[in-house]
N, C-alpha and C positions, 0 to 999 in steps of 0.2 A: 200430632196434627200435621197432615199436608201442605207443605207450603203454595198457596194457587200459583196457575199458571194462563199465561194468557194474553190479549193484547188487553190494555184498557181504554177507558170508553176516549181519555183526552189523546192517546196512540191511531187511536181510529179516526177519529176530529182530523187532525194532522195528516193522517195519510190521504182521509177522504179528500179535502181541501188542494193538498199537493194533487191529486189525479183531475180534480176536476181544474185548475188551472193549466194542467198541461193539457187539458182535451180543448180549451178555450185558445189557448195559442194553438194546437192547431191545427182546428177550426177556419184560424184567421189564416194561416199560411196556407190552407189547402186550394183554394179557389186560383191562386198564380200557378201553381202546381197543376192542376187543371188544365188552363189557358195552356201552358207550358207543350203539354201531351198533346193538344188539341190544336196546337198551331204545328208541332212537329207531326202529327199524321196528316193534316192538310199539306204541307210543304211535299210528304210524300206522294201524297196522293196528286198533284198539283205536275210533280218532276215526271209522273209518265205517263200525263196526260198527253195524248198526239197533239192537239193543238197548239195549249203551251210548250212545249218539245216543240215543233216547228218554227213558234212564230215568234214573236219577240217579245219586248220590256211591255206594251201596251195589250198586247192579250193575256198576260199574267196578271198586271194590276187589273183588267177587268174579272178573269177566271176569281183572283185572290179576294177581291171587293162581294163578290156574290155569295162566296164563303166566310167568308169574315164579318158581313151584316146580317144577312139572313138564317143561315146557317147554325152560325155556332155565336155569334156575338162576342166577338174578337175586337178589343179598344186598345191594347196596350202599342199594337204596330199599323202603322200603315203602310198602302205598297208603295211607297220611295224608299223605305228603312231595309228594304230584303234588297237581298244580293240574289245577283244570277251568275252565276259560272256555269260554262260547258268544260268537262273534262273526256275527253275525246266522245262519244256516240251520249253520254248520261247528262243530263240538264241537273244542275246541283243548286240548292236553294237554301239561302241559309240567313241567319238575322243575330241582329245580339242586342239585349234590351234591358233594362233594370226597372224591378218593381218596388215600390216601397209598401211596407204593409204596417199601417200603423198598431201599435201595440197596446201601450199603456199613455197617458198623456203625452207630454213629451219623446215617449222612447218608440222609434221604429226600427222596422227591419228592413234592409234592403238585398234583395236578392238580384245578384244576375243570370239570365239565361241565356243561351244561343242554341235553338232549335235550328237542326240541318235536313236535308232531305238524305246525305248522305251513309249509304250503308255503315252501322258499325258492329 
């Protein structure tokens, strides 16, 4: 007689169970991640605008408010938290911010980001 082979049915329980809590966490972490990308191609997109280039801290917080409400729905930053630097002719733009993302009752995550305008 063959000895069977195979997974069985409480092996499969087990793994289904592990996969679907990892899809659940993340699930939850994707959405900062998101934000994350979504605030660094606005920064970019934002640093070689001519206007913004030209003009100062108050035509950014408006250009950055138009994009961050309407836009894309951007809550995690406001424009007093971005930084402006000019590095010789390039307007550089950049932030740093932490999200908490709750998990399980008491347990979260918190994540930092700093989305820059700056090539890398």
């Amino acid at each position: 007689m063959k000895k069977q082979r195979g997974v069985s049915l409480g092996g499969l329980l087990v793994v289904v169970v592990a996969l679907v809590v990892c899809v659940l966490f993340g699930f939850k972490i994707l959405q900062p991640y998101k934000q994350f990308y979504t605030i660094q191609n606005i920064f970019k997109t934002l640093a070689v605008n001519p206007e913004v280039k030209e003009g100062g801290r108050r035509e950014f917080v408006a250009a950055w408010s138009k994009y961050a409400t309407t836009e894309r729905d951007i809550n995690v930053l406001g424009g007093d938290e971005i930084e402006l630097t000019k590095e010789g002719n390039e307007l550089i733009i950049s932030a740093s911010y932490s999200v908490r993302v709750p998990l399980v009752k008491n347990i979260s995550l918190m994540i930092d980001f700093a989305p820059s305008s700056a090539a890398k």
